[in-house]
PyMOL Python script that loads the backbone (N, CA, C, O; Angstrom):
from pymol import cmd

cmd.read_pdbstr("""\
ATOM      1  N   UNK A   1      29.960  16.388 -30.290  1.00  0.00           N
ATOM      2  CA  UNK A   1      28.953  15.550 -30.892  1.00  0.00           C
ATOM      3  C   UNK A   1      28.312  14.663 -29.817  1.00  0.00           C
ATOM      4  O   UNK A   1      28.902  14.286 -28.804  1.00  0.00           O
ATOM      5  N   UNK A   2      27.149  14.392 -30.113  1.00  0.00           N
ATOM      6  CA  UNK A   2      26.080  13.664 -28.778  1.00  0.00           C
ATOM      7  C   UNK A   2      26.311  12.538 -29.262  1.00  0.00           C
ATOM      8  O   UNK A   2      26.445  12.352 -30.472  1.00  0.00           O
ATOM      9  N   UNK A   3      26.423  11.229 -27.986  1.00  0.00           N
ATOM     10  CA  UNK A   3      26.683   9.697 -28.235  1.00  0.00           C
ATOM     11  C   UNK A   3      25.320   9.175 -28.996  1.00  0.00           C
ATOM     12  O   UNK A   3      24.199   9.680 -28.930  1.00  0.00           O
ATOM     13  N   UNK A   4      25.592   8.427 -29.476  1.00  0.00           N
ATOM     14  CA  UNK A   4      24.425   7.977 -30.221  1.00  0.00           C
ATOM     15  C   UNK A   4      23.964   6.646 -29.586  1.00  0.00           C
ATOM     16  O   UNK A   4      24.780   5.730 -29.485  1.00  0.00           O
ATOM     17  N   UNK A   5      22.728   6.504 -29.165  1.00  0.00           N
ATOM     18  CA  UNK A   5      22.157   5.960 -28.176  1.00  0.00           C
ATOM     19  C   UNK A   5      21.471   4.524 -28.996  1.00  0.00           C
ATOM     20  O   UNK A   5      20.718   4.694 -29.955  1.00  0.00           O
ATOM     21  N   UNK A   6      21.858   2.983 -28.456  1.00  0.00           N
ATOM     22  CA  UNK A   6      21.068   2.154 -29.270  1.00  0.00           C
ATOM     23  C   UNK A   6      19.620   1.700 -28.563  1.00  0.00           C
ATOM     24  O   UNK A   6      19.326   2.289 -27.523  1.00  0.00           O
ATOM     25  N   UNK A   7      19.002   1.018 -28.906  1.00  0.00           N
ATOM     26  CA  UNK A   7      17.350   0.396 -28.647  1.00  0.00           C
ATOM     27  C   UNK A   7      17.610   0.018 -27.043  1.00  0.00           C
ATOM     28  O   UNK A   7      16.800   0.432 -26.214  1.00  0.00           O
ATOM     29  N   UNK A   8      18.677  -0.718 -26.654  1.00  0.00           N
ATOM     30  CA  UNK A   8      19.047  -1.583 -25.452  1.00  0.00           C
ATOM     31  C   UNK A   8      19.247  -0.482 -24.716  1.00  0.00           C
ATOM     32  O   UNK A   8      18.810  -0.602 -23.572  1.00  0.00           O
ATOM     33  N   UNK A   9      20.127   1.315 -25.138  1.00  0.00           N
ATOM     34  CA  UNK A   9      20.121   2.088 -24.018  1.00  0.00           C
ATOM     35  C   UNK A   9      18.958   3.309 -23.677  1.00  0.00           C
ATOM     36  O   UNK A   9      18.852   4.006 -22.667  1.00  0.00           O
ATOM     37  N   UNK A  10      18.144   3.286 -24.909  1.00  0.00           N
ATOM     38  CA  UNK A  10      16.780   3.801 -24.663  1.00  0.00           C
ATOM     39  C   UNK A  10      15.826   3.228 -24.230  1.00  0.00           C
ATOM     40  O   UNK A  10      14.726   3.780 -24.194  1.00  0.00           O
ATOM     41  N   UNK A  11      16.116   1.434 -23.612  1.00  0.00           N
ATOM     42  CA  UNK A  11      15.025   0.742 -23.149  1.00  0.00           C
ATOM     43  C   UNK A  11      15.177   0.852 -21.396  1.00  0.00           C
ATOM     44  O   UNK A  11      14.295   0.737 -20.545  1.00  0.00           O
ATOM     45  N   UNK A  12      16.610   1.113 -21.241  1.00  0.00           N
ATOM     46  CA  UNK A  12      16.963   0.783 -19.839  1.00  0.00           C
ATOM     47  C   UNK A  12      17.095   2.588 -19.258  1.00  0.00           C
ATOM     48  O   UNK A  12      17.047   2.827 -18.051  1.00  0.00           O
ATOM     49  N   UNK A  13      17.211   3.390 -19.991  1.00  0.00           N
ATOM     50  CA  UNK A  13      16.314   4.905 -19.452  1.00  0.00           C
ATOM     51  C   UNK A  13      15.384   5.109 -19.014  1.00  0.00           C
ATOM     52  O   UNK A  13      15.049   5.640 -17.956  1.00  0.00           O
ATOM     53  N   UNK A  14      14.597   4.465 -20.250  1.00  0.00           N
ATOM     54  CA  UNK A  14      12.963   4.242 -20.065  1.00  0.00           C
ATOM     55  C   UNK A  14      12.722   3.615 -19.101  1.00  0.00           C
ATOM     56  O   UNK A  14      11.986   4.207 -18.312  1.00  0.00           O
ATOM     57  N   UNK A  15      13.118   2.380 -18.735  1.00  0.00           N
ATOM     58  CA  UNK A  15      13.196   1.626 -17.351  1.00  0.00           C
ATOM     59  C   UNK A  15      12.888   2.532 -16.218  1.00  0.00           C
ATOM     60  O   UNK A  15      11.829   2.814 -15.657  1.00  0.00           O
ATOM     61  N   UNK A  16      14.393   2.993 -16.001  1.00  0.00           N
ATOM     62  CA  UNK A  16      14.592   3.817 -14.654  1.00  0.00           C
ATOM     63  C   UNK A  16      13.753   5.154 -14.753  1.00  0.00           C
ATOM     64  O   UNK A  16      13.288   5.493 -13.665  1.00  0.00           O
ATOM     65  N   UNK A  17      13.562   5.690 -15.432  1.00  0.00           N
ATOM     66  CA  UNK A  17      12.746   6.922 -15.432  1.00  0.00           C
ATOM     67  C   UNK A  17      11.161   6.336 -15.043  1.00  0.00           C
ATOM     68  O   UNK A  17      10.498   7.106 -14.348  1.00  0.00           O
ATOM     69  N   UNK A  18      10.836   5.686 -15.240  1.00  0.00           N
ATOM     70  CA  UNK A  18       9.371   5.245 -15.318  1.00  0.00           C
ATOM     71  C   UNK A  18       9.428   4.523 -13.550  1.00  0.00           C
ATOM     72  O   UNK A  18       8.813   5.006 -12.598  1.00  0.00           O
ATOM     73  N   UNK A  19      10.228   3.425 -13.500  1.00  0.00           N
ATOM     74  CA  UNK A  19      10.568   3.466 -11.852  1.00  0.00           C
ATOM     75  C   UNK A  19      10.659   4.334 -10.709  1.00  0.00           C
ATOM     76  O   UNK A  19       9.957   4.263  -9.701  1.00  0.00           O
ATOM     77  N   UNK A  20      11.914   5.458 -11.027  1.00  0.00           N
ATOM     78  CA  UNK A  20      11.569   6.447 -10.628  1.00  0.00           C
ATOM     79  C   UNK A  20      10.389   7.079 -10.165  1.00  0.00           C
ATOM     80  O   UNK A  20      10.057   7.344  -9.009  1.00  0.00           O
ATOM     81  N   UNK A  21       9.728   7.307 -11.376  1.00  0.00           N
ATOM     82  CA  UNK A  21       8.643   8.131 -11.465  1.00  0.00           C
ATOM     83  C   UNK A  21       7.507   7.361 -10.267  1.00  0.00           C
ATOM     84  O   UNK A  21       7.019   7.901  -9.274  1.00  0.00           O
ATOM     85  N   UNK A  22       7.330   6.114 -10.699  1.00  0.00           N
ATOM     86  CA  UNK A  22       6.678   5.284  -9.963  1.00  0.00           C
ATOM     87  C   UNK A  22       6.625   5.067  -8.010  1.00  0.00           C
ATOM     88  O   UNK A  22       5.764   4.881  -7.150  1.00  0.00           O
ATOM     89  N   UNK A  23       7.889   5.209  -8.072  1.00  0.00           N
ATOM     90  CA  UNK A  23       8.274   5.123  -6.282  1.00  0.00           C
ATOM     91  C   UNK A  23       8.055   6.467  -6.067  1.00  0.00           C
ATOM     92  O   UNK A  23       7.344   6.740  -5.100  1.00  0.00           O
ATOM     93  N   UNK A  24       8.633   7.668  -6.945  1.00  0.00           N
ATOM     94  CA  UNK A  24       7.846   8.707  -6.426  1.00  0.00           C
ATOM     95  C   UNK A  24       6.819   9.338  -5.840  1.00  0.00           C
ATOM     96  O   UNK A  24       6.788  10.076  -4.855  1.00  0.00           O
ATOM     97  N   UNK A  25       5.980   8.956  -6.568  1.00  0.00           N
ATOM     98  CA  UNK A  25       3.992   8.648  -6.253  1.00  0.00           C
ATOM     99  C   UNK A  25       3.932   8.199  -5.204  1.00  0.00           C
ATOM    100  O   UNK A  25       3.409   8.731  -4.225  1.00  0.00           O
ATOM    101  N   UNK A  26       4.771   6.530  -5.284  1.00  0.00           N
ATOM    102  CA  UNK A  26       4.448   5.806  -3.738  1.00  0.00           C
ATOM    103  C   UNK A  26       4.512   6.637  -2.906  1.00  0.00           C
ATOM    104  O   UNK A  26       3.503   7.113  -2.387  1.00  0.00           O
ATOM    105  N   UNK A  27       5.884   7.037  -2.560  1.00  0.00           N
ATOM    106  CA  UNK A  27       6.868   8.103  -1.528  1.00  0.00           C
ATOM    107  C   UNK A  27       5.782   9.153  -1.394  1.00  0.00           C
ATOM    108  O   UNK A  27       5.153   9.161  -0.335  1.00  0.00           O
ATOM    109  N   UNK A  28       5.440  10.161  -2.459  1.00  0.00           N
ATOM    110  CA  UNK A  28       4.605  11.092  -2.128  1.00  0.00           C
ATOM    111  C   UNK A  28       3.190  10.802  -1.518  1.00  0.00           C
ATOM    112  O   UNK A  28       2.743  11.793  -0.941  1.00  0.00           O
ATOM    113  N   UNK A  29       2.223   9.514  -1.488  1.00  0.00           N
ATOM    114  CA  UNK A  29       0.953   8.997  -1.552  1.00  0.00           C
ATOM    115  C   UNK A  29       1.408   8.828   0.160  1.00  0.00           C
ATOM    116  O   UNK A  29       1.016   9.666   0.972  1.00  0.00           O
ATOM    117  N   UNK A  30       2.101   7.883   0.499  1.00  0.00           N
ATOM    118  CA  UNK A  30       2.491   7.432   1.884  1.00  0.00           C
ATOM    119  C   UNK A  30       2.625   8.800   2.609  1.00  0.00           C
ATOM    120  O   UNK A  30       1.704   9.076   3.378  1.00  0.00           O
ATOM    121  N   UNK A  31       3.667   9.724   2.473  1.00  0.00           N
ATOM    122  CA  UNK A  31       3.717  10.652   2.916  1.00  0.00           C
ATOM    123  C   UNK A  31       2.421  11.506   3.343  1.00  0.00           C
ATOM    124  O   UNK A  31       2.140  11.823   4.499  1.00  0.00           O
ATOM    125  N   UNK A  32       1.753  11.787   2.291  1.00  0.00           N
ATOM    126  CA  UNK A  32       0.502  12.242   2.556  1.00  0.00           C
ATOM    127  C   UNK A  32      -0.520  11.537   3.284  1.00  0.00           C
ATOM    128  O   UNK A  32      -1.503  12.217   3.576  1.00  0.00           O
ATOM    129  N   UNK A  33      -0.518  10.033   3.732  1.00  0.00           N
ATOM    130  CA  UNK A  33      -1.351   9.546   4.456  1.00  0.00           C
ATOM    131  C   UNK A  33      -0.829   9.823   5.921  1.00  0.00           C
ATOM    132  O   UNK A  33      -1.541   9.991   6.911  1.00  0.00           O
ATOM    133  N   UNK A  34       0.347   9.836   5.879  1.00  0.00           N
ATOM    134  CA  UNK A  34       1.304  10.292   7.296  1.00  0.00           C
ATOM    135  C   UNK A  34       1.125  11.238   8.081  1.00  0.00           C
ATOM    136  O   UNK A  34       1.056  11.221   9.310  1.00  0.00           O
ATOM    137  N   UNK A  35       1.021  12.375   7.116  1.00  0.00           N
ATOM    138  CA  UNK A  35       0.273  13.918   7.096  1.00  0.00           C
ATOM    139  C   UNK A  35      -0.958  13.526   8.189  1.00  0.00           C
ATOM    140  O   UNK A  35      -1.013  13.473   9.418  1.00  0.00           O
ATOM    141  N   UNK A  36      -2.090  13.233   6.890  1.00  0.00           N
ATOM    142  CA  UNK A  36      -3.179  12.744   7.417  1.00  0.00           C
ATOM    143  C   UNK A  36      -3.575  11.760   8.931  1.00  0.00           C
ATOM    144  O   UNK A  36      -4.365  11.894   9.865  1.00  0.00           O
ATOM    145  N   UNK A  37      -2.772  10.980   8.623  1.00  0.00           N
ATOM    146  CA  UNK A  37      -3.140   9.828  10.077  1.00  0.00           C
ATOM    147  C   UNK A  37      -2.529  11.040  11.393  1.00  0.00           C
ATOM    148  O   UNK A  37      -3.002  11.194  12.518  1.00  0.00           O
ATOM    149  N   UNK A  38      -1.347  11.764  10.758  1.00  0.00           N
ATOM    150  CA  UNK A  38      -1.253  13.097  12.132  1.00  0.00           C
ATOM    151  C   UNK A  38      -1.659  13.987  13.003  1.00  0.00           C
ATOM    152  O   UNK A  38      -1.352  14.398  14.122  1.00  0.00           O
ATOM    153  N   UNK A  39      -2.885  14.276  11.704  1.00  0.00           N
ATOM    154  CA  UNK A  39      -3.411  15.251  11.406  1.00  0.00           C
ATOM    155  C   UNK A  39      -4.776  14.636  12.912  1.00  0.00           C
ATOM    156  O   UNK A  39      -4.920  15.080  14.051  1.00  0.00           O
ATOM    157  N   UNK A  40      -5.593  13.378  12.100  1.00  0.00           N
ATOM    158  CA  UNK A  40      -6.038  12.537  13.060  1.00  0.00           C
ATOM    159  C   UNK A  40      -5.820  12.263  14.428  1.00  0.00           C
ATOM    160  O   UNK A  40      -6.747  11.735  15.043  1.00  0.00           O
ATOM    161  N   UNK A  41      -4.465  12.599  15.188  1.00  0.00           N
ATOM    162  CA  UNK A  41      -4.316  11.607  16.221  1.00  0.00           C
ATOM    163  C   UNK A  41      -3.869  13.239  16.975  1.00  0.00           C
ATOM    164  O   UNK A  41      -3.513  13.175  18.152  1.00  0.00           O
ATOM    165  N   UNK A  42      -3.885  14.320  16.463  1.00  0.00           N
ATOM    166  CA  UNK A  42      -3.760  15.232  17.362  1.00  0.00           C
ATOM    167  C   UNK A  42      -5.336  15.643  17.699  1.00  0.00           C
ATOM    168  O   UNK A  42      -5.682  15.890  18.855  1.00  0.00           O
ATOM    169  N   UNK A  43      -6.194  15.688  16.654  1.00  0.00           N
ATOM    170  CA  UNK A  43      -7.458  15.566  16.968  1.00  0.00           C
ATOM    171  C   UNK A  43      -8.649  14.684  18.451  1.00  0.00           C
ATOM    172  O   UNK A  43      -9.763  14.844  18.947  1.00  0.00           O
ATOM    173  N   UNK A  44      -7.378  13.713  18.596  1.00  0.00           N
ATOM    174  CA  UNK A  44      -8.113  13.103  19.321  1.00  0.00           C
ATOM    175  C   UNK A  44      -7.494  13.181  20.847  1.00  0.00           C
ATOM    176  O   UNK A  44      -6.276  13.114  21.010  1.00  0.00           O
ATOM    177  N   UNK A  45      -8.426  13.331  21.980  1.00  0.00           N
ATOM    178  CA  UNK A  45      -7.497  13.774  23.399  1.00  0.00           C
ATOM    179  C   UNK A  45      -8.003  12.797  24.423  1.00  0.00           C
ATOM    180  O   UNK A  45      -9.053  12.352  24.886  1.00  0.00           O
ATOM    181  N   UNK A  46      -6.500  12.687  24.546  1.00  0.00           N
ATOM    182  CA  UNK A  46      -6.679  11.762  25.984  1.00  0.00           C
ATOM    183  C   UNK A  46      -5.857  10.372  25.247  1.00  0.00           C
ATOM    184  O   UNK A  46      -5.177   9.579  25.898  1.00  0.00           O
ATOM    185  N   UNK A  47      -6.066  10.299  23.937  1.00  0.00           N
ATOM    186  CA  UNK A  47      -5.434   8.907  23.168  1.00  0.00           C
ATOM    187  C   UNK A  47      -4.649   8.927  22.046  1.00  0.00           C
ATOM    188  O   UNK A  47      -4.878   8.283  21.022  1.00  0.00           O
ATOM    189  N   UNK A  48      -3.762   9.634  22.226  1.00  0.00           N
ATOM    190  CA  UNK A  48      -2.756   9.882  21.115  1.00  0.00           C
ATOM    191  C   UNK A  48      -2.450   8.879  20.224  1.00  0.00           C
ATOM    192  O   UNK A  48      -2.498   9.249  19.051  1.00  0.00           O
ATOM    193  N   UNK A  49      -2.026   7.244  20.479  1.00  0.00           N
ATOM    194  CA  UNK A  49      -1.735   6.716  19.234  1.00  0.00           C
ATOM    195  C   UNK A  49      -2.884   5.790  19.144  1.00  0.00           C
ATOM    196  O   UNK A  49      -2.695   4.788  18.453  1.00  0.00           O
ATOM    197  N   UNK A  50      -3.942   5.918  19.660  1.00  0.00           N
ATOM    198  CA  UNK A  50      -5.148   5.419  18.859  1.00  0.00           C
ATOM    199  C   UNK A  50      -5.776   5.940  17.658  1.00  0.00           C
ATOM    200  O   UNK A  50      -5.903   7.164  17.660  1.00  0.00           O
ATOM    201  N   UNK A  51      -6.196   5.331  16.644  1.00  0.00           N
ATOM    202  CA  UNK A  51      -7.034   6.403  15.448  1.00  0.00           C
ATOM    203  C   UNK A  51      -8.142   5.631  15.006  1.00  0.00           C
ATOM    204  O   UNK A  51      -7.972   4.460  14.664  1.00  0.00           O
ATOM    205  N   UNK A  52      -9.352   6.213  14.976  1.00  0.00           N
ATOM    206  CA  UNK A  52     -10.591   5.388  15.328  1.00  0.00           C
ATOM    207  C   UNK A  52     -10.488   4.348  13.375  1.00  0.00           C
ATOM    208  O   UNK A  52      -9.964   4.582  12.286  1.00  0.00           O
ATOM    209  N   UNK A  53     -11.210   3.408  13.885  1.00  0.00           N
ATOM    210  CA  UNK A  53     -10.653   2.156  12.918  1.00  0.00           C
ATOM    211  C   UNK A  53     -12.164   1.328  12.675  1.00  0.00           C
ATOM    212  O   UNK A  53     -12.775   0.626  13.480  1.00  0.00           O
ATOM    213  N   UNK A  54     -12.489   1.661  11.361  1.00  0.00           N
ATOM    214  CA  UNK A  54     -13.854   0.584  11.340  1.00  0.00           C
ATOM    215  C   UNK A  54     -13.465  -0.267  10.472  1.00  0.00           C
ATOM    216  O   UNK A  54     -12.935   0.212   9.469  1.00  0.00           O
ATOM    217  N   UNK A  55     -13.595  -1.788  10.561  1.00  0.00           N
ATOM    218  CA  UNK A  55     -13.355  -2.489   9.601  1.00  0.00           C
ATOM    219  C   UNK A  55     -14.061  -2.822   8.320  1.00  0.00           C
ATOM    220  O   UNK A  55     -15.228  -3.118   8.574  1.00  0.00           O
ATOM    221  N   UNK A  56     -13.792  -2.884   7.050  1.00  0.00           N
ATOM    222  CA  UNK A  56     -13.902  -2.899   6.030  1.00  0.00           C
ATOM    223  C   UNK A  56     -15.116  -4.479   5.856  1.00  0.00           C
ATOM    224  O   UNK A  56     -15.080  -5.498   6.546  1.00  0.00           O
ATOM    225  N   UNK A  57     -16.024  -4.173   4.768  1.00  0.00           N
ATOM    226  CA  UNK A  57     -16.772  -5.514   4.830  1.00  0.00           C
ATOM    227  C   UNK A  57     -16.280  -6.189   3.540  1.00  0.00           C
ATOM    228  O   UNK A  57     -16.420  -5.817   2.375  1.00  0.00           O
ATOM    229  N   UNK A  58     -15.352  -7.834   4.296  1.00  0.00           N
ATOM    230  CA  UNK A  58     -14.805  -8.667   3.018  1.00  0.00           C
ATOM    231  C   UNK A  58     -15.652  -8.440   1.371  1.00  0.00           C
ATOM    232  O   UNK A  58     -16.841  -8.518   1.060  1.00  0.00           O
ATOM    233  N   UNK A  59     -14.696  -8.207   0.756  1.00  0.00           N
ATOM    234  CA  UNK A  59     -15.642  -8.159  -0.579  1.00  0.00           C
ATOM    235  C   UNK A  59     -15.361  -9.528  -0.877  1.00  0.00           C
ATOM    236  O   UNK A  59     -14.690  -9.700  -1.895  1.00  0.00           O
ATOM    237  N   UNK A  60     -15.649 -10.369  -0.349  1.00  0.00           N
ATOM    238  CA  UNK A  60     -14.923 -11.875  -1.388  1.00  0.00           C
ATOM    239  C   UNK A  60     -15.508 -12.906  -0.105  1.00  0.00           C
ATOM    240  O   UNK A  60     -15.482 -12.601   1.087  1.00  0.00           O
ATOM    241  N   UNK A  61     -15.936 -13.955  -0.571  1.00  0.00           N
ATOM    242  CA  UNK A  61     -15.372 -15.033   0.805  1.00  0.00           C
ATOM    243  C   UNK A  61     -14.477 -15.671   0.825  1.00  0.00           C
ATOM    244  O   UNK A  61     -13.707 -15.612  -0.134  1.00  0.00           O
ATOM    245  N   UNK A  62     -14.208 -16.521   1.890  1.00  0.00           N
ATOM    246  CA  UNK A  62     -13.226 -17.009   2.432  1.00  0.00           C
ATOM    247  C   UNK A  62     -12.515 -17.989   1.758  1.00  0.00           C
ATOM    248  O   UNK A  62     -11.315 -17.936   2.029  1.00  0.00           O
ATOM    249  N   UNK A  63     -12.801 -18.813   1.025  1.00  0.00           N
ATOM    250  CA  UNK A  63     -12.809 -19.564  -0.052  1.00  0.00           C
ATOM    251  C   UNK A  63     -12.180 -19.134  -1.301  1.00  0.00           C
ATOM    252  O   UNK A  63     -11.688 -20.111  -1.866  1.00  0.00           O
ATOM    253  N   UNK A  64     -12.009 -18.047  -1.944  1.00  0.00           N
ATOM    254  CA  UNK A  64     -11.868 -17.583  -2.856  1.00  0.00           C
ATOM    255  C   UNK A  64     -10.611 -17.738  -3.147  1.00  0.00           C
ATOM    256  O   UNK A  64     -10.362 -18.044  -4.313  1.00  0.00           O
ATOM    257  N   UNK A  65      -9.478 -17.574  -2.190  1.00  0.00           N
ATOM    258  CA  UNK A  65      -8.342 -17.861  -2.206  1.00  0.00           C
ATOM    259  C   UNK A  65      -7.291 -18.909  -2.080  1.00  0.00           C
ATOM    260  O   UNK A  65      -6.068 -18.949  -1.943  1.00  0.00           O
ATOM    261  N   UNK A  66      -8.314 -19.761  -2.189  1.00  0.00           N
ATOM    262  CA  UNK A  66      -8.629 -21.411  -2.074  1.00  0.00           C
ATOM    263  C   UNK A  66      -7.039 -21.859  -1.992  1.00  0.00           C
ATOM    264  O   UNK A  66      -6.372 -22.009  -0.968  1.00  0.00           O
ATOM    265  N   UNK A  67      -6.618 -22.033  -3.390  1.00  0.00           N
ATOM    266  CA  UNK A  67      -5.091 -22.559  -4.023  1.00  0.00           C
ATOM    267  C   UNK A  67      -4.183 -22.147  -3.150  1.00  0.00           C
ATOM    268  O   UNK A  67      -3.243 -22.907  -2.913  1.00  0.00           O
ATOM    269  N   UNK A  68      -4.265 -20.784  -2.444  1.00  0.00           N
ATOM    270  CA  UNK A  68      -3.064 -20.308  -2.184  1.00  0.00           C
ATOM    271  C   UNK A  68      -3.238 -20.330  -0.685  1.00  0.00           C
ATOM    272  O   UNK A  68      -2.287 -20.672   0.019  1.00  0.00           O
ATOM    273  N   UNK A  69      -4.697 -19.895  -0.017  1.00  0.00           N
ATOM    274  CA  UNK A  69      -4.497 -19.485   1.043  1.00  0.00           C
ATOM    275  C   UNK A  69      -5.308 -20.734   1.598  1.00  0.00           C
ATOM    276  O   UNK A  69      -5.227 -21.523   0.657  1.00  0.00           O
ATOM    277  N   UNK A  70      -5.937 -21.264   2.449  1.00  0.00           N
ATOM    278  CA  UNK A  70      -6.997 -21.974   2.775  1.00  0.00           C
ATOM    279  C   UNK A  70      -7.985 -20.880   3.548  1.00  0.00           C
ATOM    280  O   UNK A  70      -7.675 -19.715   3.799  1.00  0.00           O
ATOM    281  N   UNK A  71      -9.082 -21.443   3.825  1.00  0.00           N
ATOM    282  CA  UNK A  71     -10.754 -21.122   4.028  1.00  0.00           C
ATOM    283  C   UNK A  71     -10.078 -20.517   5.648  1.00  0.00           C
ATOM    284  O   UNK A  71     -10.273 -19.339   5.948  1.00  0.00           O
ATOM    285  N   UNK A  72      -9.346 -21.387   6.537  1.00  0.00           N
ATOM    286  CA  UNK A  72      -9.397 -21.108   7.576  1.00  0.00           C
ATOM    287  C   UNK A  72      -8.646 -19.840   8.070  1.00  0.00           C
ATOM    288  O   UNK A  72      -9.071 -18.946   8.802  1.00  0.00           O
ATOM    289  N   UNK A  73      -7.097 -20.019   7.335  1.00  0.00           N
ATOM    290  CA  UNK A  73      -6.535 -18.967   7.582  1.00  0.00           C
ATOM    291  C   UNK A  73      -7.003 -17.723   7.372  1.00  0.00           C
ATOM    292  O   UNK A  73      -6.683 -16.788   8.106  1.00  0.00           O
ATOM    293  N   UNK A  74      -7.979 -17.565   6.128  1.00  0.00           N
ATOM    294  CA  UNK A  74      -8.597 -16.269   5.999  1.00  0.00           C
ATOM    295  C   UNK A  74      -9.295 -15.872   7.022  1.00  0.00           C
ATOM    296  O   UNK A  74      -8.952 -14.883   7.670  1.00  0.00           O
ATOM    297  N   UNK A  75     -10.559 -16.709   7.362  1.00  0.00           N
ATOM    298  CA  UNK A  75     -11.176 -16.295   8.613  1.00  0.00           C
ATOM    299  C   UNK A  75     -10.993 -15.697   9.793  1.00  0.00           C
ATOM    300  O   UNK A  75     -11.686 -14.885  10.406  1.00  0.00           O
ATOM    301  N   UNK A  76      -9.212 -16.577  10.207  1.00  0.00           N
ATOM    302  CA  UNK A  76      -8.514 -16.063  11.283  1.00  0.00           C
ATOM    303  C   UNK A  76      -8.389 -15.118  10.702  1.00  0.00           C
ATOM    304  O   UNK A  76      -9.191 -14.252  11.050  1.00  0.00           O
ATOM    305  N   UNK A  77      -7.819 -14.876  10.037  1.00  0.00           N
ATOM    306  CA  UNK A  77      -6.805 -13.498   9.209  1.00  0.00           C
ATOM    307  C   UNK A  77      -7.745 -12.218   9.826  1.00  0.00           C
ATOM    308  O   UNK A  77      -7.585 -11.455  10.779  1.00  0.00           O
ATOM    309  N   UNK A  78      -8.737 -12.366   8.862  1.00  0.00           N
ATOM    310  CA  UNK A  78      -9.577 -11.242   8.894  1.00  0.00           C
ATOM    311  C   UNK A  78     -10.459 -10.851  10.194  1.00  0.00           C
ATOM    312  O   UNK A  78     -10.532  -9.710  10.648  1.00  0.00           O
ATOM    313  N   UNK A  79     -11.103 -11.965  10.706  1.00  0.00           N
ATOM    314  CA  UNK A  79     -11.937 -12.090  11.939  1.00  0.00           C
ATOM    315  C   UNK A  79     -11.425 -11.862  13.032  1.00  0.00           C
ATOM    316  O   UNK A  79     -12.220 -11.413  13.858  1.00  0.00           O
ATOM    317  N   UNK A  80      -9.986 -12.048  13.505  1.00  0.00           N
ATOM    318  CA  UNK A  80      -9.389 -11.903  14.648  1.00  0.00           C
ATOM    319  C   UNK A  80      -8.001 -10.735  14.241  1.00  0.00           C
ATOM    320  O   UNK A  80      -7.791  -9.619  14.716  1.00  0.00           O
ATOM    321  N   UNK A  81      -7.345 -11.379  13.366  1.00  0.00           N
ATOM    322  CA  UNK A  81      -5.966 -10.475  13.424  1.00  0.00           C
ATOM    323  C   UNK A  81      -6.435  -9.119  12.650  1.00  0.00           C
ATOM    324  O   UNK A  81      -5.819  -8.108  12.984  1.00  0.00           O
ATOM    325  N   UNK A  82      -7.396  -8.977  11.709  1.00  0.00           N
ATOM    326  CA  UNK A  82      -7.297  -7.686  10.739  1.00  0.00           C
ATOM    327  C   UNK A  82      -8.487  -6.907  11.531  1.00  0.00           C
ATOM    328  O   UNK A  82      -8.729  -5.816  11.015  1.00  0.00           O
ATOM    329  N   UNK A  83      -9.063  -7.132  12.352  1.00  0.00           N
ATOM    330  CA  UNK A  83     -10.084  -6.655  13.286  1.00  0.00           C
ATOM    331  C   UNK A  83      -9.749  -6.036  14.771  1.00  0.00           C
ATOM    332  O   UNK A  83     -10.412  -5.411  15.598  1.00  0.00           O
ATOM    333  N   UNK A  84      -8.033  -6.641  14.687  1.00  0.00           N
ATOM    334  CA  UNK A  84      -7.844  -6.062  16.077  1.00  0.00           C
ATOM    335  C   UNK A  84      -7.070  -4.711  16.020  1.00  0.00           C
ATOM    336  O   UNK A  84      -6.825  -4.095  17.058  1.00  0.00           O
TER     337      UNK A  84
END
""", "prot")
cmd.dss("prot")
cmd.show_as("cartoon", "prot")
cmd.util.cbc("prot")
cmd.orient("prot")
């Protein structure tokens, strides 16, 4: 005879299966960019761990993140450290 399963042990299945499932994707998504960025850097000669890099244009200003981040750190953030 099969155990008979209550609400509390069909919630915490559901849990882990859906987790699971979830890091899976990650795991598989990453992997495939790995592929890709490889795929990239054999393409390119003479500079193996370079991979050509254009930076993205802020969708937001600097400000926006006001509460949490301040005006300045973003600027640095983005202008110097996410640019290099």
């Amino acid at each position: 005879m099969l155990p008979v399963n209550n609400r509390r042990d069909f919630l915490k299945t559901t849990g882990r299966a859906g987790l699971a499932a979830g890091l899976s994707i990650t795991a598989l998504s990453a992997l495939a960019e790995k592929v890709e960025r490889d795929a990239l850097l054999k393409g390119i000669e003479g500079h193996p761990e370079e991979i050509p890099y254009e930076q993205r244009v802020l969708p937001y200003g600097y400000t926006v993140l006001e509460p949490v981040i301040d005006a300045m750190t973003m600027e640095i953030h983005y202008s110097k450290h996410a640019s290099a």
